[in-house]
NUKOLSE-598185 format. One line per 8 residues: for each residue x negated, y negated, z negated of N, C-alpha, C. Coordinates in nm, 3 decimals. Example, Ala and Ser with C-alpha at 12.3 -4.5 7.8 and 13.67 -1.06 7.14 Angstrom:
# residues 2
-1.319/0.569/-0.780/-1.230/0.450/-0.780/-1.320/0.330/-0.780 ~ -1.285/0.225/-0.708/-1.367/0.106/-0.714/-1.290/-0.003/-0.787
***
This chain:
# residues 116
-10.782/-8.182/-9.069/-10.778/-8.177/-9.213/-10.903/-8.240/-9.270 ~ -10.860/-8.295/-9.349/-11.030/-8.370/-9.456/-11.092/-8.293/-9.558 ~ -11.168/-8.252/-9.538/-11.239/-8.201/-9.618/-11.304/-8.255/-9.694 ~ -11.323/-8.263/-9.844/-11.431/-8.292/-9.916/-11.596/-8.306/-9.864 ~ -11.680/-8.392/-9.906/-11.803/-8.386/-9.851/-11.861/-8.312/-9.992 ~ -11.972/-8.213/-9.947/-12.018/-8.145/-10.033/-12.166/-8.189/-10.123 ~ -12.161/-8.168/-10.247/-12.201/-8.233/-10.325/-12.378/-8.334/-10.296 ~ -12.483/-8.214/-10.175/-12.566/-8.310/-10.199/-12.551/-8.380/-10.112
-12.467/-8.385/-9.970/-12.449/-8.486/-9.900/-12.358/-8.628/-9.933 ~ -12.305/-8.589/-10.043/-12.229/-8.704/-10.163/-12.351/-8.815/-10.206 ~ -12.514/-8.747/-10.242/-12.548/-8.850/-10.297/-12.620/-8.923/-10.178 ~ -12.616/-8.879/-10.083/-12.685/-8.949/-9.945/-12.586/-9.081/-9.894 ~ -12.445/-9.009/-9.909/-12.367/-9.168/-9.852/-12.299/-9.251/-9.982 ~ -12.373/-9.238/-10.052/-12.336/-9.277/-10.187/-12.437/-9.455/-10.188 ~ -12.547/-9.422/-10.161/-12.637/-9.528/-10.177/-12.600/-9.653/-10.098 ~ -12.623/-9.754/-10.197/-12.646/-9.900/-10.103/-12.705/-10.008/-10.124
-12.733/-10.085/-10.066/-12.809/-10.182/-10.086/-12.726/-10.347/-10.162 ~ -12.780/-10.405/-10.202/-12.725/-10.548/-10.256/-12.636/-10.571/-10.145 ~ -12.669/-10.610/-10.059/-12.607/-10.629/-9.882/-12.455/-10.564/-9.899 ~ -12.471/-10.454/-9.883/-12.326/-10.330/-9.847/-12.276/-10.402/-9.991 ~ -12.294/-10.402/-10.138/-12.218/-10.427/-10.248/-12.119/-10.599/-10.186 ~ -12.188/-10.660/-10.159/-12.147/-10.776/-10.103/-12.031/-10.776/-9.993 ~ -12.060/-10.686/-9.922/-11.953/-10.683/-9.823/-11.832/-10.637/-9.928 ~ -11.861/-10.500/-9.994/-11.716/-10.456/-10.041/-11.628/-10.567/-10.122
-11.742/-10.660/-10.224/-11.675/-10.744/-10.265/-11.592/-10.867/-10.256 ~ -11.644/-10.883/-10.072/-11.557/-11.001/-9.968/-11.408/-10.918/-9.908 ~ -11.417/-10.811/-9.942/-11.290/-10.746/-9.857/-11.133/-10.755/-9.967 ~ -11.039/-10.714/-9.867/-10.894/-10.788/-9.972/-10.874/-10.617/-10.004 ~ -10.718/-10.614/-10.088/-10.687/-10.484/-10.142/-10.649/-10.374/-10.053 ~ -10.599/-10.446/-9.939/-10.604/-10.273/-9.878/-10.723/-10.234/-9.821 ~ -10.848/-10.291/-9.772/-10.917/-10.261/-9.720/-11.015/-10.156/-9.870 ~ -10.995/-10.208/-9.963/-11.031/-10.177/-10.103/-10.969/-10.026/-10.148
-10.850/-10.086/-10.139/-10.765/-9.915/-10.151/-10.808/-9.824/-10.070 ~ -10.825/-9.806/-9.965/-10.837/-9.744/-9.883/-10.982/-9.644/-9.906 ~ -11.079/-9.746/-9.911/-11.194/-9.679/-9.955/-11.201/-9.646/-10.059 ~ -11.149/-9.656/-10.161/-11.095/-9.639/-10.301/-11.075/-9.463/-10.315 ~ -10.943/-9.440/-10.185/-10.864/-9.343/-10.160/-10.988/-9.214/-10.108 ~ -11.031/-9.282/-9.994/-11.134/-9.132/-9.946/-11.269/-9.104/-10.042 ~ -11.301/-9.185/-10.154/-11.359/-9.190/-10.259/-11.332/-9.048/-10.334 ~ -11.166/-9.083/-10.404/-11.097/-8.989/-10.440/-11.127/-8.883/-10.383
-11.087/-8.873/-10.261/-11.089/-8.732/-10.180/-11.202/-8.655/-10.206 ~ -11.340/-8.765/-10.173/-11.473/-8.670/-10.173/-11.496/-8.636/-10.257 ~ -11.429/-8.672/-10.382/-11.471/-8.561/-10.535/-11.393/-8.509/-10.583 ~ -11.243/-8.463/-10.491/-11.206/-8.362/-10.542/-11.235/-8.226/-10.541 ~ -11.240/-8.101/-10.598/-11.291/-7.933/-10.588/-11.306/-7.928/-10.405 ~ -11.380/-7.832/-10.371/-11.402/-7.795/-10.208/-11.278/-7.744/-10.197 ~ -11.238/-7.637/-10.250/-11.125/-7.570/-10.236/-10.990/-7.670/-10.218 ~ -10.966/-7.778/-10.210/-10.840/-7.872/-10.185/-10.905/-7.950/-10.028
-10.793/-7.935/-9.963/-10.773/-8.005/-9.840/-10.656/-8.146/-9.855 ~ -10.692/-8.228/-9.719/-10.605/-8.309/-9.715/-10.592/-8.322/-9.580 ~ -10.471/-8.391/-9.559/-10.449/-8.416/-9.449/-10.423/-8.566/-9.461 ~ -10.401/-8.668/-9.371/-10.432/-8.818/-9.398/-10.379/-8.847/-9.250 ~ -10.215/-8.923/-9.274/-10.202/-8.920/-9.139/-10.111/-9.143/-9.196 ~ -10.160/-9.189/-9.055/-10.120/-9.342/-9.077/-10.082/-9.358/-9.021 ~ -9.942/-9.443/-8.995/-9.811/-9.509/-8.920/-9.878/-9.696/-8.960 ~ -9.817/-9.786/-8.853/-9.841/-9.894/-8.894/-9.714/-9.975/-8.818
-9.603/-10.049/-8.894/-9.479/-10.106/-8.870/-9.471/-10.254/-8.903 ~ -9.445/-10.329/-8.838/-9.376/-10.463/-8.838/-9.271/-10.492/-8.854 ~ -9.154/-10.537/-8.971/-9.051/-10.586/-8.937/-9.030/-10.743/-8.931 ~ -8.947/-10.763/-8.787/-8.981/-10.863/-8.775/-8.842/-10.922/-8.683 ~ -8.738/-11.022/-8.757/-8.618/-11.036/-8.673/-8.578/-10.890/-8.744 ~ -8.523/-10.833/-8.787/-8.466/-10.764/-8.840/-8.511/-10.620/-8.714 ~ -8.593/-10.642/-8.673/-8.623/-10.451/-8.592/-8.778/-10.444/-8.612 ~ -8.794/-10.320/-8.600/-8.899/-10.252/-8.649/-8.990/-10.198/-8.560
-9.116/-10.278/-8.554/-9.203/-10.250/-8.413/-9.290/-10.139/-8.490 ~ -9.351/-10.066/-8.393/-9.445/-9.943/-8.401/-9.616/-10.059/-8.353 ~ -9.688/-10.103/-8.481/-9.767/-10.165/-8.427/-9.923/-10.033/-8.365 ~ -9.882/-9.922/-8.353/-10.018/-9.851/-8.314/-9.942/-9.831/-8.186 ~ -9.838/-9.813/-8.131/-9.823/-9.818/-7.975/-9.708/-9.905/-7.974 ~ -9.727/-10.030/-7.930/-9.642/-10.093/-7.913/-9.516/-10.134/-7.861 ~ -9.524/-10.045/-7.746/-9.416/-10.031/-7.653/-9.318/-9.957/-7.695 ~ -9.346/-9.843/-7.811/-9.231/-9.777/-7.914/-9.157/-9.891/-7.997
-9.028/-9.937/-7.920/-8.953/-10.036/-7.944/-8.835/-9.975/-8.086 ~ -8.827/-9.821/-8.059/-8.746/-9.750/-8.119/-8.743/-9.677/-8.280 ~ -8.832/-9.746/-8.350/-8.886/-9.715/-8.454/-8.736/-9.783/-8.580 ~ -8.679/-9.691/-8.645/-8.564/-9.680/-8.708/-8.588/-9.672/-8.853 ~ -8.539/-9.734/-8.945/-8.584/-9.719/-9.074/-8.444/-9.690/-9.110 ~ -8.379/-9.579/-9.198/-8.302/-9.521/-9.205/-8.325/-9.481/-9.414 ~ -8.216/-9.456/-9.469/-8.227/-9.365/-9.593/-8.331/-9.255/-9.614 ~ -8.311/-9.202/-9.486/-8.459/-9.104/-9.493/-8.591/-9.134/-9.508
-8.616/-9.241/-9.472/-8.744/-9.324/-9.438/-8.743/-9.358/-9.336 ~ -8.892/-9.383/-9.272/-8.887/-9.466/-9.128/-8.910/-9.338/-8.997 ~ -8.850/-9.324/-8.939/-8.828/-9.274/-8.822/-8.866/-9.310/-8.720 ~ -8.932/-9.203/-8.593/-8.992/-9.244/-8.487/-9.107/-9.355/-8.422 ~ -9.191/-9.347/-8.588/-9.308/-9.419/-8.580/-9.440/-9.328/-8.525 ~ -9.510/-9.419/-8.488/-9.655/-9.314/-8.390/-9.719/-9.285/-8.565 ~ -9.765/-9.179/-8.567/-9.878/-9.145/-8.650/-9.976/-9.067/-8.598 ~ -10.106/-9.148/-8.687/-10.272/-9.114/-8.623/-10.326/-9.003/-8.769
-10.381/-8.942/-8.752/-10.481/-8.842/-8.806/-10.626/-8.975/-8.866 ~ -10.645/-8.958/-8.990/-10.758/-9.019/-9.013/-10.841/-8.992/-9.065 ~ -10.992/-8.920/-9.070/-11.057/-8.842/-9.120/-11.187/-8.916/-9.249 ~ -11.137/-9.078/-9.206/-11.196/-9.158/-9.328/-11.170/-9.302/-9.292 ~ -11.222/-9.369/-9.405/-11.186/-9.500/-9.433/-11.203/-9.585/-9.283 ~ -11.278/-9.532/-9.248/-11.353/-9.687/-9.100/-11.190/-9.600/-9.014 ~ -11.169/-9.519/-8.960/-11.091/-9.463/-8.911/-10.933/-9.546/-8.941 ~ -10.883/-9.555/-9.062/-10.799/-9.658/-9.130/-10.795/-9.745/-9.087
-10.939/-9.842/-9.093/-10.908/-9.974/-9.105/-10.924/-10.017/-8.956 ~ -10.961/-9.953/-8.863/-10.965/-9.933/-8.703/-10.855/-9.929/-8.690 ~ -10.729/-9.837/-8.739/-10.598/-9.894/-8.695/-10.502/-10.004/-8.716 ~ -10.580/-10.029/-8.867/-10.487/-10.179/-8.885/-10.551/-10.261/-8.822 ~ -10.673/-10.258/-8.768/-10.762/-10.346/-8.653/-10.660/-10.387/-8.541 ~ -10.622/-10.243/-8.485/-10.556/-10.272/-8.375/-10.441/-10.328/-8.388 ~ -10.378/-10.252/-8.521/-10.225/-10.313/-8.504/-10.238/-10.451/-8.553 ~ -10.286/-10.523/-8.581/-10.328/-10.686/-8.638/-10.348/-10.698/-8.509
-10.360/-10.707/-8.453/-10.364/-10.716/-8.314/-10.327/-10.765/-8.202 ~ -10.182/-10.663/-8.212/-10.066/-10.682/-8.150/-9.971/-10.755/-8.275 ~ -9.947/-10.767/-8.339/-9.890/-10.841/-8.486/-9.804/-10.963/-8.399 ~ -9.696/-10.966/-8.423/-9.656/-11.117/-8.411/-9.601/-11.174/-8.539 ~ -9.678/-11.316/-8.536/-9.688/-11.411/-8.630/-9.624/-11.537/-8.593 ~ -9.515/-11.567/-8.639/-9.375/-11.662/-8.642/-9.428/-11.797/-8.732 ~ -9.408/-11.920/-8.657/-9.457/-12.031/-8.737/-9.321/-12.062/-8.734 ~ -9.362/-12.113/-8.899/-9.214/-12.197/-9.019/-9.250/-12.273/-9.059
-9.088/-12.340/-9.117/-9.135/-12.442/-9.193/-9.272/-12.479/-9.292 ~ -9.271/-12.392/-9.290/-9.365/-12.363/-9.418/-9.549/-12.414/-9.371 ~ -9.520/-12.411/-9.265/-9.661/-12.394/-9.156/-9.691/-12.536/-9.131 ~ -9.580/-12.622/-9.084/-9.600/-12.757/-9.081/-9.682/-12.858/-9.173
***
């Protein structure tokens, strides 16, 4: 579960330098959202928990790969939603973007017309 960080350890990872502002501003929107999101989290009341759990899917040829274990060939997207995808526990942003690390990874990327 995620817990809120409590208020004076908020202003300790709060600080940054010109440097760190620079990086955030080279990064694209999900990497943005994301930190955006556990932002949110750390200032909501102590008393609220979260839980933060990430699936990561490819469709590709019309079937649906499980890109955090790959070999889960069986990943079903159904009316219900998506079915029989791996999900990871993430307790903050670097945690996130470590899994779309991996699953970019394994990713397969199809050259088209378009590529020529």
């Amino acid at each position: 579960l995620l817990q809120p960080v409590a208020p004076q350890e908020k202003a300790e990872t709060e600080t940054s330098t010109p440097e760190s502002k620079n990086v955030t501003t080279n990064v694209g929107i999900i990497p943005r959202a994301i930190h955006h999101l556990f932002q949110l989290l750390s200032e909501s009341p102590a008393t609220m928990e979260f839980t933060i759990r990430c699936s990561y899917i490819e469709i590709h040829l019309e079937k649906a790969v499980d890109l955090l274990h790959p070999p889960n060939s069986s990943v079903g997207i159904t009316a219900q939603g998506i079915q029989c995808a791996s999900e990871a526990c993430c307790f903050d942003a670097q945690d996130v973007l470590t899994l779309l690390s991996k699953g970019n990874a394994v990713q397969k990327v199809a050259k088209t017309q378009f590529d020529s």
